[in-house]
N, C-alpha and C positions, 0 to 999 in steps of 0.2 A: 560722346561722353556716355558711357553706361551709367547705370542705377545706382552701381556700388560705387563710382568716382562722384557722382554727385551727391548722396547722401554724405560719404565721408568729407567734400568740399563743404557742405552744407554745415554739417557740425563743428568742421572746424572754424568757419565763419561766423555761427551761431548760437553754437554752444548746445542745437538738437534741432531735431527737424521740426517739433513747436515752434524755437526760438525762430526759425527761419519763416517760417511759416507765415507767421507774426509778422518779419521783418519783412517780407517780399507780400503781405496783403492776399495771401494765397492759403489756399486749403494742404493740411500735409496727405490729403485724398490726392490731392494736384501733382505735390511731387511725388508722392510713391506711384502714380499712373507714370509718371515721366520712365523711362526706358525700359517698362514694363508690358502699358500696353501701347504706346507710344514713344518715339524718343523722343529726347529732350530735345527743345528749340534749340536750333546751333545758336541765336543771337543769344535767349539764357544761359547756353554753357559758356559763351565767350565773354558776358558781363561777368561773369561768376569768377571765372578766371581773374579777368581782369580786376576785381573787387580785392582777390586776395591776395595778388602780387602788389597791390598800391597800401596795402594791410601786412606784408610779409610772410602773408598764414599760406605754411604749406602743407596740404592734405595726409 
């Protein structure tokens, strides 16, 4: 998952990377490091999925 699939997964589940932020107990320092200087955890990109196909929300 890059940076721009999971910000825009994020917003669409959260309403903004605060909201998410918030929602996942996380700093938005946390997810903008994610595929940046870091990739994203495959188990976080695969919950995240999973979260908004059980939600309907598609990015």
């Amino acid at each position: 998952m890059t940076r721009a699939e999971l910000e825009t997964l994020l917003i669409a589940l959260f309403g903004s990377l605060g909201g998410a932020a918030v929602a996942l107990d996380t700093s938005r320092f946390t997810i903008r490091a994610w595929g940046r200087d870091n990739p994203v955890p495959p188990a976080v990109a695969s919950l995240l999925r999973m979260l908004a196909a059980e939600r309907g929300v598609t990015p």
